[in-house]
C-alpha positions as CSV (number, residue, x, y, z in Angstrom):
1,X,0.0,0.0,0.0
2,X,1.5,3.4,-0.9
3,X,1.2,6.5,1.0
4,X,3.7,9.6,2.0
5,X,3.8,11.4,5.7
6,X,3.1,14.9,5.1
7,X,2.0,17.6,7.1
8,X,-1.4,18.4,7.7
9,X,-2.7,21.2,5.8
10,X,-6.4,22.7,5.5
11,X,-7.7,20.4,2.8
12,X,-7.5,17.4,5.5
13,X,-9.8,18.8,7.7
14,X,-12.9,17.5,6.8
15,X,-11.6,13.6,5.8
16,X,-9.9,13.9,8.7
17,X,-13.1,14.7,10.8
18,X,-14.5,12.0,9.1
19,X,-11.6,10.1,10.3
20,X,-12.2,11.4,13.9
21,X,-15.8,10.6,14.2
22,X,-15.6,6.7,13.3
23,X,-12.5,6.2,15.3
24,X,-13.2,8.2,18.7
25,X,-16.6,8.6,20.6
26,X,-15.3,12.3,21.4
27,X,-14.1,13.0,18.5
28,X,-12.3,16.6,17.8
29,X,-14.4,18.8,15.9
30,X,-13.7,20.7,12.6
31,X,-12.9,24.0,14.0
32,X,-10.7,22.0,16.7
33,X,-8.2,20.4,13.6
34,X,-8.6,24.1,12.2
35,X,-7.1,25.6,15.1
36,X,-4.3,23.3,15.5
37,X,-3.2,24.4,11.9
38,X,-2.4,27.7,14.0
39,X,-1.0,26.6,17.2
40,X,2.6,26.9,17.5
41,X,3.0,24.1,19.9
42,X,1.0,21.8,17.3
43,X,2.3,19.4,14.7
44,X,0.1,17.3,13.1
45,X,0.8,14.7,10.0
46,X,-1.3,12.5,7.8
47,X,-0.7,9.7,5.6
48,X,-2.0,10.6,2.1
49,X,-2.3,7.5,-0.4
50,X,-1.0,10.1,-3.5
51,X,-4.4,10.4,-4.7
52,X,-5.6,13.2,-1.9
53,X,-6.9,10.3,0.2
54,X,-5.9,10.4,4.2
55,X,-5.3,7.4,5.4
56,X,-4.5,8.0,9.0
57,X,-3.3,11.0,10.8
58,X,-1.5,11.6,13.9
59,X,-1.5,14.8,16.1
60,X,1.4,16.1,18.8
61,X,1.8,18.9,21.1
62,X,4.8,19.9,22.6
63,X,5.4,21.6,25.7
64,X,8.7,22.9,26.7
65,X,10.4,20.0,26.6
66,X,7.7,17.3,27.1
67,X,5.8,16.0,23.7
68,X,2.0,14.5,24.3
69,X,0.5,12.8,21.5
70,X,-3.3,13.7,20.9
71,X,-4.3,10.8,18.9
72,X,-3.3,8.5,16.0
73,X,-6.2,7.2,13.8
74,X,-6.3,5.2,10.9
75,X,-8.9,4.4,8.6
76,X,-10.4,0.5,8.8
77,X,-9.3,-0.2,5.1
78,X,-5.7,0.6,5.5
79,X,-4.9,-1.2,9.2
80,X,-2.6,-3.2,9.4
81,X,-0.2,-2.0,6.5
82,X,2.0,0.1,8.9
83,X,0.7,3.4,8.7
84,X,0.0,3.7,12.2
85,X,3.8,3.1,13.0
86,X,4.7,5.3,10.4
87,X,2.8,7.8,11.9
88,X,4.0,7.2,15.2
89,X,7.7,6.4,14.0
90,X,7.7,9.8,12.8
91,X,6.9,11.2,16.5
92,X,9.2,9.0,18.0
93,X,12.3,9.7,16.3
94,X,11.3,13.7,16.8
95,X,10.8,12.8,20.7
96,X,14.7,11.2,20.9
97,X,16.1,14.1,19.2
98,X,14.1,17.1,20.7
99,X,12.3,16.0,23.7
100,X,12.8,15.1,27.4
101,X,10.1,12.6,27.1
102,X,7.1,11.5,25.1
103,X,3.6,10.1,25.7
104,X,0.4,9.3,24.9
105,X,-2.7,7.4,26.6
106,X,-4.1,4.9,25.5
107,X,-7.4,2.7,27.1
108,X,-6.2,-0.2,28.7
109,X,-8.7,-2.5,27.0
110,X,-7.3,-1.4,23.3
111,X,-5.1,-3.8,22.4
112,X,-4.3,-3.7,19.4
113,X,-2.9,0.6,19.8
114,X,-1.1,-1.1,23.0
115,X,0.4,-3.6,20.7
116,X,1.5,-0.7,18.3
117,X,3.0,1.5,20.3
118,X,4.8,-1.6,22.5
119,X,6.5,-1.9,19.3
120,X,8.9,1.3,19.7
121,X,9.8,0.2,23.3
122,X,12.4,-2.9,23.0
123,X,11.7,-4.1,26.1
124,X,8.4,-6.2,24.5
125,X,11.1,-8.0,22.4
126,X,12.8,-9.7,25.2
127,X,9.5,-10.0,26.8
128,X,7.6,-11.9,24.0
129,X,11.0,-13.8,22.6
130,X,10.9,-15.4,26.3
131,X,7.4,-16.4,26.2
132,X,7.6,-18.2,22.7
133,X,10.9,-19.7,24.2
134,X,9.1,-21.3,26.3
135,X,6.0,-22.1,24.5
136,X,8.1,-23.7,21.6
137,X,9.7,-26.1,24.7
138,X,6.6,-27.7,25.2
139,X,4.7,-26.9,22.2
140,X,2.1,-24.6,23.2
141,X,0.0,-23.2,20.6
142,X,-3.5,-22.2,22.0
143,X,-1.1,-20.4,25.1
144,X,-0.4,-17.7,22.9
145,X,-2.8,-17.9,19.8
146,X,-5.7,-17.2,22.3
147,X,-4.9,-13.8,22.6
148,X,-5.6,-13.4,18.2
149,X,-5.7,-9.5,17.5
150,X,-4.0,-8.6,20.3
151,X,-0.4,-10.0,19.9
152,X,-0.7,-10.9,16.3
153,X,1.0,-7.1,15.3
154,X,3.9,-8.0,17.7
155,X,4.3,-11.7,16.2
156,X,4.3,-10.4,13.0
157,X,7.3,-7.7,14.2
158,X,9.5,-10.0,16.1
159,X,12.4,-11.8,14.2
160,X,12.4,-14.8,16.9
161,X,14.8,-17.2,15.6
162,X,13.2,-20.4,16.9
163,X,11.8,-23.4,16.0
164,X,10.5,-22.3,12.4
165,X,8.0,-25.4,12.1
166,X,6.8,-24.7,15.0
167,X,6.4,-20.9,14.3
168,X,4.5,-21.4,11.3
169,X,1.9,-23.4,13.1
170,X,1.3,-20.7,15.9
171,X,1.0,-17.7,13.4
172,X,-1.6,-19.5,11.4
173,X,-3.3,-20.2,15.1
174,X,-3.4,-16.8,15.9
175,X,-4.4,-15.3,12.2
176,X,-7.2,-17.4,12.6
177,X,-8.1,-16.8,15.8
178,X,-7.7,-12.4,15.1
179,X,-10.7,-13.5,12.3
180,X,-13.0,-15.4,14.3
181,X,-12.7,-12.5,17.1
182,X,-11.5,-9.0,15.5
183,X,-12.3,-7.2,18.4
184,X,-10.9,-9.5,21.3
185,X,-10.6,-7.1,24.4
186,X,-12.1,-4.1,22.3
187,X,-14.1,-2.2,25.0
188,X,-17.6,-2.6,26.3
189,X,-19.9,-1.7,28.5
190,X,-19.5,-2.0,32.7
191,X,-21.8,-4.5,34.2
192,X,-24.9,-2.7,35.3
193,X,-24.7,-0.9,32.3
194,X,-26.1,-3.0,29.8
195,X,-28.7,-1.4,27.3
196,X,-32.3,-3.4,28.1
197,X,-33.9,-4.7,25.0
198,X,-36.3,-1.1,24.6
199,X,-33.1,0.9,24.7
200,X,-31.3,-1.3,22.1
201,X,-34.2,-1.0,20.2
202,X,-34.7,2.9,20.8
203,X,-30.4,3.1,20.1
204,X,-31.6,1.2,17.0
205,X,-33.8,3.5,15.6
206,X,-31.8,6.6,17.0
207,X,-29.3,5.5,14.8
208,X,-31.0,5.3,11.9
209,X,-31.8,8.8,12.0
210,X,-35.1,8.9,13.5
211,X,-36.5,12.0,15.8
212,X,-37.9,11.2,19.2
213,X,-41.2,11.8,18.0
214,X,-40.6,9.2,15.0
215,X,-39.3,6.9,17.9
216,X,-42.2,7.3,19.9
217,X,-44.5,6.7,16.9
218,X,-42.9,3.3,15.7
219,X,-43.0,1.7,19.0
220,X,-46.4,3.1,19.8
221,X,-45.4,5.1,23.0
222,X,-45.3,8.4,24.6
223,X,-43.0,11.1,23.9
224,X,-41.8,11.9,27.4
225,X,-40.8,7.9,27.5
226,X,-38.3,8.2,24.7
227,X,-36.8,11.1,25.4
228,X,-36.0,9.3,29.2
229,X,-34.7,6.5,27.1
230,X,-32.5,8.5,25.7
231,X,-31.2,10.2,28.1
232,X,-30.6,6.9,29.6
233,X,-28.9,5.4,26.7
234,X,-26.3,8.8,26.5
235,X,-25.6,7.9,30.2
236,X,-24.8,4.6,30.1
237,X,-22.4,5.1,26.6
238,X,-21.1,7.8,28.3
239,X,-21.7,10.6,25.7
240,X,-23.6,14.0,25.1
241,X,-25.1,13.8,21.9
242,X,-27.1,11.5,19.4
243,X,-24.5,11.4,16.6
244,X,-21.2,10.5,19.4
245,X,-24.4,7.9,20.6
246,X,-23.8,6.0,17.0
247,X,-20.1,6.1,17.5
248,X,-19.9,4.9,20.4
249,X,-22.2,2.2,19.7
250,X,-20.5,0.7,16.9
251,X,-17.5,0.5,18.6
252,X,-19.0,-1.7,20.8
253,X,-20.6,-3.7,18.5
254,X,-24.5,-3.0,19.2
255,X,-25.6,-1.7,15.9
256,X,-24.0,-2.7,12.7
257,X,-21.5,-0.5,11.2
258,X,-23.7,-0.1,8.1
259,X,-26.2,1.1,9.8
């Protein structure tokens, strides 16, 4: 796949918005990316596919001395070819030649980022050569392949010299396994917070567009009721408005993403 790191200039914005609002359930606004075109302490990049296409795009602020990275986003189609760690490499390599330190948070349950960003700390290689070690001993397979997505980007980084045979078996384990379960430890909702079946079917139809009085027609209720199931719903996926509400919930997998 070919694409070039460039800057980020003001005809990304809006595919870049785009990018932000099926990636992130807060996503930065418009007039946010606009702004950082401005700010002195900003550098952002994308990765354009030659055609005017972003691919992905990665955003850093520096302060003094100390660099934070705001996010790194890539669109579905073009995972997994490297242009999140070219994005990131391109940080990185700023950050050891400028900076006193570099960061940027990630949630805990997204493994696959984890995974990416593991890759510029060598620790992880000493880490994960020890564990195949002593998987390849005893010829463990399902030890490791269970964990699919989530160590598959960090299989497919590591030059572990090994027992080849042996090798070939676990990475076809674990490619299959990352396509029966793509989103293995992908985040989801906290126990008591579970949509009820009239909420999933409310998110349903909020999703698709439809106003609360179109709601409340369909299922043949009140219009006071659906606005409190709304409300309910933005609680409990922790967001403030209707259209971070269908972000949200296809990232956790409770509408479809063609919806």
């Amino acid at each position: 796949m070919y694409y070039e790191i460039v800057p980020m200039d003001r005809s990304h914005i809006d595919q870049i918005a785009a990018l932000e609002r099926e990636c992130f359930s807060t996503p930065w606004s418009e007039t946010m990316l606009s702004d950082a075109l401005f700010d002195p302490q900003a550098s952002f990049i994308v990765a354009d596919d030659g055609e005017g296409n972003i691919l992905g795009y990665a955003g850093l602020h520096v302060v003094l001395d100390e660099g934070y990275i705001d996010n790194i986003a890539v669109e579905e189609a073009a995972r997994r070819h490297g242009v999140g760690d070219a994005l990131l490499d391109v940080f990185c390599r700023f950050g050891q030649a400028h900076l006193s330190f570099l960061t940027l948070e990630v949630r805990a349950s997204n493994a696959p980022a984890i995974a990416l960003y593991r890759k510029k700390d060598e620790r992880w290689r000493k880490r994960l050569t020890a564990a195949l070690d002593a998987a390849a001993e005893y010829r463990f397979i399902r030890t490791v392949s269970v964990y699919g997505t989530a160590v598959l980007p960090l299989l497919e980084a590591l030059d572990w010299d090994g027992d080849k045979a042996w090798r070939k078996r676990l990475m076809a384990a674990v490619r299959t396994q990352a396509a029966f379960y793509p989103h293995f430890l992908e985040p989801s909702l906290a126990p008591g917070e579970e949509l009820t079946p009239t909420e999933l079917q409310i998110l349903h139809l909020l999703c698709a567009d439809k106003s609360n009085a179109e709601i409340a027609q369909i299922m043949d209720v009140k219009l006071p009721t659906v606005k409190t199931h709304v409300s309910h719903i933005l609680d409990k996926l922790d967001v403030k408005r209707r259209a971070e509400a269908k972000t949200a919930a296809k990232k956790l997998r409770l509408i479809p993403d063609d919806l």
